[in-house]
DRENVEX-698367 format. One record per residue (C-alpha): residue in one letter; x, y, z. Coordinates in pm, 1 decimal. Layout:
DRENVEX-698367
<r><resn>A</resn><east>X</east><north>Y</north><up>Z</up></r>
...
END
This chain:
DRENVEX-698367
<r><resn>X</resn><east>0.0</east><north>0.0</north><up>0.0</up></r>
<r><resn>X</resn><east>278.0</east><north>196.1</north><up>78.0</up></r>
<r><resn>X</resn><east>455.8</east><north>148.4</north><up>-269.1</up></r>
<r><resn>X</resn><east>185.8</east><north>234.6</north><up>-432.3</up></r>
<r><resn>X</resn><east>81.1</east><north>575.5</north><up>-239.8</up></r>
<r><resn>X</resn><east>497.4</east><north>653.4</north><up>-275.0</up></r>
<r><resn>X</resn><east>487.0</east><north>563.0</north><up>-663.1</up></r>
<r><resn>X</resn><east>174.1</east><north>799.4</north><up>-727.4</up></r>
<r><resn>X</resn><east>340.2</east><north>1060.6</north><up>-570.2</up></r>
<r><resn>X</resn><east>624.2</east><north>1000.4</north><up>-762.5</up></r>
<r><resn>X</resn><east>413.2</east><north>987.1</north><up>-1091.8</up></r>
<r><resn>X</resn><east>214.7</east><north>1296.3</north><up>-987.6</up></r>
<r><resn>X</resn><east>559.5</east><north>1507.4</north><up>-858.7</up></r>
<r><resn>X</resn><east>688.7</east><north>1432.9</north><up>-1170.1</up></r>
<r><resn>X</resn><east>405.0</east><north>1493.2</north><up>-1434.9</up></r>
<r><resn>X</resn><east>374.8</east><north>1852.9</north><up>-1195.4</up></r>
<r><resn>X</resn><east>741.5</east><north>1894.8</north><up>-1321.1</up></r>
<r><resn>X</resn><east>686.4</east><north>1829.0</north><up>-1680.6</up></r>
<r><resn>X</resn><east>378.0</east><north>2038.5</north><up>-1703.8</up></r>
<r><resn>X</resn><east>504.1</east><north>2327.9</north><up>-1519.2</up></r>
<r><resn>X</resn><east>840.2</east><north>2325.0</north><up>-1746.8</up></r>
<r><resn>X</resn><east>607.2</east><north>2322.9</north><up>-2072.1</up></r>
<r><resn>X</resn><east>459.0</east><north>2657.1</north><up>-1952.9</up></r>
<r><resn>X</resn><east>808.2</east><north>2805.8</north><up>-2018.3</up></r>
<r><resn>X</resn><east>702.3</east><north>2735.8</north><up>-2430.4</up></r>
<r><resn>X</resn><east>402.9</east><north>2832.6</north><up>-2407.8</up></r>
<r><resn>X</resn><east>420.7</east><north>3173.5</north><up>-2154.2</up></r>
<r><resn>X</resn><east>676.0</east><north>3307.2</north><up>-2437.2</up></r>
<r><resn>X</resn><east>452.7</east><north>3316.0</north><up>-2740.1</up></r>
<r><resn>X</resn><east>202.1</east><north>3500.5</north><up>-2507.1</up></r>
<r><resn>X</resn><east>447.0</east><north>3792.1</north><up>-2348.9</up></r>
<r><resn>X</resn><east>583.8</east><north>3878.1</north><up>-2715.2</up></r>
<r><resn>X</resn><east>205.0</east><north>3909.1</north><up>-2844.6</up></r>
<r><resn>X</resn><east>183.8</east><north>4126.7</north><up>-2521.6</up></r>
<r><resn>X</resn><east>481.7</east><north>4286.6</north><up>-2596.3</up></r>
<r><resn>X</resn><east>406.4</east><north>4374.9</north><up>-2949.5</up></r>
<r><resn>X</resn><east>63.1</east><north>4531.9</north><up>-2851.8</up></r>
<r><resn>X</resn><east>236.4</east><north>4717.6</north><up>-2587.9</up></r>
<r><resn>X</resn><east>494.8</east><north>4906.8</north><up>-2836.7</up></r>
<r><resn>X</resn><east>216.9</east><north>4935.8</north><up>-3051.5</up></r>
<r><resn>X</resn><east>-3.2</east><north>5125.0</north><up>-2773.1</up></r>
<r><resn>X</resn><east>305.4</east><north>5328.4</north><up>-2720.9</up></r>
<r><resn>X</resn><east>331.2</east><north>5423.1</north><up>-3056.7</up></r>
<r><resn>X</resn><east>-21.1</east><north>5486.5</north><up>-3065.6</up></r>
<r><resn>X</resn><east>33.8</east><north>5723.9</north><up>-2732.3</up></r>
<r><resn>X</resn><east>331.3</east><north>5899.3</north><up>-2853.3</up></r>
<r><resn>X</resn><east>191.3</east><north>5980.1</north><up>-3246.4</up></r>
<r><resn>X</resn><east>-189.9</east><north>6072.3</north><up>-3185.2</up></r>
<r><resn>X</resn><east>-186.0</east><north>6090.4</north><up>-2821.5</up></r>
<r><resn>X</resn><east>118.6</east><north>6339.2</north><up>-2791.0</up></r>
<r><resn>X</resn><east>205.6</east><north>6199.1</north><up>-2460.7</up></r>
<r><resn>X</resn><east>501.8</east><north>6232.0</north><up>-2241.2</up></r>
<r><resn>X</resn><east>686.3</east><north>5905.8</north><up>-2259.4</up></r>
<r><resn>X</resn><east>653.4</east><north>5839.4</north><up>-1861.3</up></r>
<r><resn>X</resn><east>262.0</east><north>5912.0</north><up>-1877.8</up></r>
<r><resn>X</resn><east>239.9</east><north>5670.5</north><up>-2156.5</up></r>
<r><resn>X</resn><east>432.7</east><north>5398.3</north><up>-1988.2</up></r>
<r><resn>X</resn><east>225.5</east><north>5461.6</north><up>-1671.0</up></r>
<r><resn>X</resn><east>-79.9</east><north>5425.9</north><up>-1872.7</up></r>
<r><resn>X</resn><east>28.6</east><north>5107.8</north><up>-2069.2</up></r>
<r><resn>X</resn><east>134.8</east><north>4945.3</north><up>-1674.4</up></r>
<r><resn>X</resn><east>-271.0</east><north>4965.2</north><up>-1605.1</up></r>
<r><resn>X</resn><east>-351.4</east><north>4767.9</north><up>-1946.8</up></r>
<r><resn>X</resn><east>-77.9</east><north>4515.3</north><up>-1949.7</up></r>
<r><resn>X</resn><east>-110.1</east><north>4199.5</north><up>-1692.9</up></r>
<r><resn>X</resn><east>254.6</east><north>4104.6</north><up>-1462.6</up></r>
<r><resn>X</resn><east>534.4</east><north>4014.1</north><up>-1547.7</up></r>
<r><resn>X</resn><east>516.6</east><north>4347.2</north><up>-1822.1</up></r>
<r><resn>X</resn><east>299.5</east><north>4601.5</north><up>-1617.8</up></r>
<r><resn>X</resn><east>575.9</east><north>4582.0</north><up>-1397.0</up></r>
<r><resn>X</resn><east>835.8</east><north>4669.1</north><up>-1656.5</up></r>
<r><resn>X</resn><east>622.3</east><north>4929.4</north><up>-1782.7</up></r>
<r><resn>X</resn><east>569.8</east><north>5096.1</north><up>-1422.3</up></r>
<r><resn>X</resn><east>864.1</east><north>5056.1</north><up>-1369.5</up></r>
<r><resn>X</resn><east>1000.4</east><north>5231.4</north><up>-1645.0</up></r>
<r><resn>X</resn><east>764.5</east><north>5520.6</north><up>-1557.3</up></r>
<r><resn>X</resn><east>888.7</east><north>5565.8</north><up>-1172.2</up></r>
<r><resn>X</resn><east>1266.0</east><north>5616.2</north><up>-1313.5</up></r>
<r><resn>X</resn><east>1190.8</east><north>5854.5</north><up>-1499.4</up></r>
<r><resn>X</resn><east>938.6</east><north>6035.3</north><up>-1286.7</up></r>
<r><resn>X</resn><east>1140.5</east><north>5951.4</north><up>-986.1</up></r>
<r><resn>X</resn><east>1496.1</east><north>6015.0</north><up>-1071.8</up></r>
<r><resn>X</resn><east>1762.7</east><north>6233.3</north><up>-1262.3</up></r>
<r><resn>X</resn><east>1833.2</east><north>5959.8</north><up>-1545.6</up></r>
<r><resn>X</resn><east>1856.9</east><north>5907.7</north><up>-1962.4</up></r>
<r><resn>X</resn><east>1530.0</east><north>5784.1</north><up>-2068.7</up></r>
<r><resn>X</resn><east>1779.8</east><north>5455.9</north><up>-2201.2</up></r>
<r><resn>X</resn><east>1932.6</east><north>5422.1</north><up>-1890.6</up></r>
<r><resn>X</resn><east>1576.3</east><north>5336.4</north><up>-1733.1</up></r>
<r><resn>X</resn><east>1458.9</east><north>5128.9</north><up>-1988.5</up></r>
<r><resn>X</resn><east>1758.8</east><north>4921.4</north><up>-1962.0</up></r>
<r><resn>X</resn><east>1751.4</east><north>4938.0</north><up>-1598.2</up></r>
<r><resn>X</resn><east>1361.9</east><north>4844.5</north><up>-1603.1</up></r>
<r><resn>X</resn><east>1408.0</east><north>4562.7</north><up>-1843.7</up></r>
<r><resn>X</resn><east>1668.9</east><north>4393.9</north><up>-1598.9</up></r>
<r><resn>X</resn><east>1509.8</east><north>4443.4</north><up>-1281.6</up></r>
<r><resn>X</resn><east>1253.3</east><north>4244.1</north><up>-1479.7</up></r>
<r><resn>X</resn><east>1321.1</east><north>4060.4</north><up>-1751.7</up></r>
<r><resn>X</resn><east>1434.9</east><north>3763.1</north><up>-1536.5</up></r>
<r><resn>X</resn><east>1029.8</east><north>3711.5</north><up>-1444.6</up></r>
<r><resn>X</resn><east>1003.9</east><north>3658.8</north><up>-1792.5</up></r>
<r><resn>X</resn><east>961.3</east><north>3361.2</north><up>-2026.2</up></r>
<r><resn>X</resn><east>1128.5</east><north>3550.8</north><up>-2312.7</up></r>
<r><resn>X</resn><east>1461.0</east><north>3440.9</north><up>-2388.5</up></r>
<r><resn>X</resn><east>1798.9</east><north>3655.8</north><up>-2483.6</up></r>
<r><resn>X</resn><east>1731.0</east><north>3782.0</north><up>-2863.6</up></r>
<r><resn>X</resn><east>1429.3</east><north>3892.5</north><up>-2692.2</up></r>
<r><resn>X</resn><east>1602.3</east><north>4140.1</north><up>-2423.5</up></r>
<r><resn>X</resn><east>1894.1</east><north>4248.3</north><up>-2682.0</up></r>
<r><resn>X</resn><east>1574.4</east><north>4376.2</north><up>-2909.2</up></r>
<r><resn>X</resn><east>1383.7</east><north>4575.3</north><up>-2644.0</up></r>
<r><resn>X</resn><east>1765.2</east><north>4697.9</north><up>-2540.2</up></r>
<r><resn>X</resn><east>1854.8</east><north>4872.2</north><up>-2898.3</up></r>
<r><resn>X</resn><east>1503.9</east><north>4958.9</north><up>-2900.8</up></r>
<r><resn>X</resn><east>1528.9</east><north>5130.6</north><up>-2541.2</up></r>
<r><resn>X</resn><east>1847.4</east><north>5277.6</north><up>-2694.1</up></r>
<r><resn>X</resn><east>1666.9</east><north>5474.6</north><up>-2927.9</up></r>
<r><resn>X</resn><east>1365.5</east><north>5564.7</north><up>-2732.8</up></r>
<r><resn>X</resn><east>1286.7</east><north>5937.1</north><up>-2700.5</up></r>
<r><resn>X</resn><east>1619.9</east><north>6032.3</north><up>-2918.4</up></r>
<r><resn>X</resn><east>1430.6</east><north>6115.4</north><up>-3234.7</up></r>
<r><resn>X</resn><east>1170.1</east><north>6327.9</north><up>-3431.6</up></r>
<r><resn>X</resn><east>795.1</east><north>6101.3</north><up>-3388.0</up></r>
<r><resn>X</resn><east>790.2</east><north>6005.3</north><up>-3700.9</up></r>
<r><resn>X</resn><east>1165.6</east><north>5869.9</north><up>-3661.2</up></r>
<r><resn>X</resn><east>1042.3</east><north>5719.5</north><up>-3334.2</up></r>
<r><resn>X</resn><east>733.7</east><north>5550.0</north><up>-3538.8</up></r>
<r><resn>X</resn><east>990.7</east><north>5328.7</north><up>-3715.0</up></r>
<r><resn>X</resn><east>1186.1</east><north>5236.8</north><up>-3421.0</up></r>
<r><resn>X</resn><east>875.5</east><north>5152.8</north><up>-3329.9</up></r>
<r><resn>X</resn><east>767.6</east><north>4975.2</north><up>-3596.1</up></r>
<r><resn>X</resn><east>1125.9</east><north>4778.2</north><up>-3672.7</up></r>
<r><resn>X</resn><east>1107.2</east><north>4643.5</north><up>-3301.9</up></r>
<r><resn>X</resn><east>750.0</east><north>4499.4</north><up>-3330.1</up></r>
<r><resn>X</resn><east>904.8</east><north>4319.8</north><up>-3631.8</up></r>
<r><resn>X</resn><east>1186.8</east><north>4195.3</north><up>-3505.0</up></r>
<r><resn>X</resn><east>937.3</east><north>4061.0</north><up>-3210.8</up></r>
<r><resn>X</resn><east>660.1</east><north>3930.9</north><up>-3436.3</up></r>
<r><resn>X</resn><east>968.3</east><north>3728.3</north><up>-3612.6</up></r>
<r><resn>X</resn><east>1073.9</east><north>3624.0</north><up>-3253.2</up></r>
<r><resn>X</resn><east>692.5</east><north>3529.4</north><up>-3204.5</up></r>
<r><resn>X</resn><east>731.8</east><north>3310.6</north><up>-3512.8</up></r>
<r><resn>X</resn><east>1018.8</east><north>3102.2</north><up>-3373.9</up></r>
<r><resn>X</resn><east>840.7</east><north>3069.8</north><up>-3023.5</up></r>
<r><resn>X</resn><east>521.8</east><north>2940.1</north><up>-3173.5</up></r>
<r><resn>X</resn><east>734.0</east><north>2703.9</north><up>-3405.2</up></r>
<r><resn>X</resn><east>910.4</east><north>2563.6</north><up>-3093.8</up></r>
<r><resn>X</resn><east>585.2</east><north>2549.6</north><up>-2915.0</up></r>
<r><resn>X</resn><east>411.6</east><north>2340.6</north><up>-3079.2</up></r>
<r><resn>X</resn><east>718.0</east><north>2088.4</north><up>-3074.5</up></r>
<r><resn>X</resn><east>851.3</east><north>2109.0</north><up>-2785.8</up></r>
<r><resn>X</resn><east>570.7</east><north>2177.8</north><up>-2532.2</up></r>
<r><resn>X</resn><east>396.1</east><north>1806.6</north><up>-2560.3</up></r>
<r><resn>X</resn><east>724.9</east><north>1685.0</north><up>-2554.4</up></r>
<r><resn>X</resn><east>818.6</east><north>1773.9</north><up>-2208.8</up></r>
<r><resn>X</resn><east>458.8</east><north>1739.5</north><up>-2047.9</up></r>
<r><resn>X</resn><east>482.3</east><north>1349.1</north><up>-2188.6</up></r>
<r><resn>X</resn><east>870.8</east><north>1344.1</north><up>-2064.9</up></r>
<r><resn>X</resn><east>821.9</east><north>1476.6</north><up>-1669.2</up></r>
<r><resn>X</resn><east>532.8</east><north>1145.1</north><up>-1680.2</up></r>
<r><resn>X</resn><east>780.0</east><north>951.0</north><up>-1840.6</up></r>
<r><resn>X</resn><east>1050.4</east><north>1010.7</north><up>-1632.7</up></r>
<r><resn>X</resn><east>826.2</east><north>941.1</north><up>-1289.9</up></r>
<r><resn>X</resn><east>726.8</east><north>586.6</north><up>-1468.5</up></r>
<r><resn>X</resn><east>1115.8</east><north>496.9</north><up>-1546.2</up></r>
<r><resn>X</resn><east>1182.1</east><north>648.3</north><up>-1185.2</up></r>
<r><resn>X</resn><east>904.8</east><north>411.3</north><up>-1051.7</up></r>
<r><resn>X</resn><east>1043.6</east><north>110.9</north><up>-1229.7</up></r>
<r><resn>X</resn><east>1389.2</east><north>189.7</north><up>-1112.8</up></r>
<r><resn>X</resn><east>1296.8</east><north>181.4</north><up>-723.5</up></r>
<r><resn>X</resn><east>1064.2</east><north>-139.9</north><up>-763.5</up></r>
END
């Protein structure tokens, strides 16, 4: 009786493990779709809206859910808060948070050059900053989805099949 309690613990422990390291693959396809409607909101802020670049990252904080809201509020405080280059706090922002994440490298060296270039130019300069990092995201969406849909089963089956070999092992 014991065994058997120990082994579906094992089983379930496992298939927990597998499942929770699958929502890795499919968190990141989400958070660059969030992302992408973010930069396009600030776009959308900064052309039409004729914002001030904190007000519209305060504003885009209330729309977006955690982990980004927090970048984005972030990103507002440091430059409402403190004496800094509006790149300086967006870099500073996006590693205070980027590690809450599920997006990956390429991911953070985008939003970096695009922080880089953020509130240097003309608005219709900024527009195609703008514009080139949603691209550059949507193509990192692309590769996400792609590895998705292979990987994501993959590992959910795997963390089962690791608690039955596990199982099999100990018997």
């Amino acid at each position: 009786m014991i065994k058997i309690m120990g082994a579906a613990l094992i089983i379930a422990a496992s298939t927990w493990m597998g499942i929770e390291a699958s929502r890795h693959f499919s968190e990141r396809p989400k958070q660059l779709r969030l992302l992408k409607s973010a930069l396009q909101s600030l776009e959308a802020e900064i052309m039409y809206g004729h914002t001030p670049l904190h007000e519209a990252s305060r504003r885009l904080s209330a729309q977006l859910p955690k982990p980004l809201s927090v970048l984005f509020a972030d990103f507002s405080a440091r430059l409402t808060n403190s004496e800094t280059t509006v790149s300086a706090a967006w870099r500073e922002s996006l590693e205070e948070v980027w590690k809450e994440t599920a997006l990956r490298q390429g991911e953070f060296e985008i939003m970096k050059q695009f922080g880089e270039t953020l509130g240097r130019h003309d608005k219709m300069s900024q527009q195609k900053q703008i514009q080139l990092a949603i691209s550059h995201l949507q193509r990192e969406e692309g590769d996400a989805f792609e590895k998705q849909t292979k990987y994501e089963k993959m590992v959910k089956s795997l963390g089962f099949l690791s608690g039955l070999l596990l199982i099999i092992l100990l018997m």
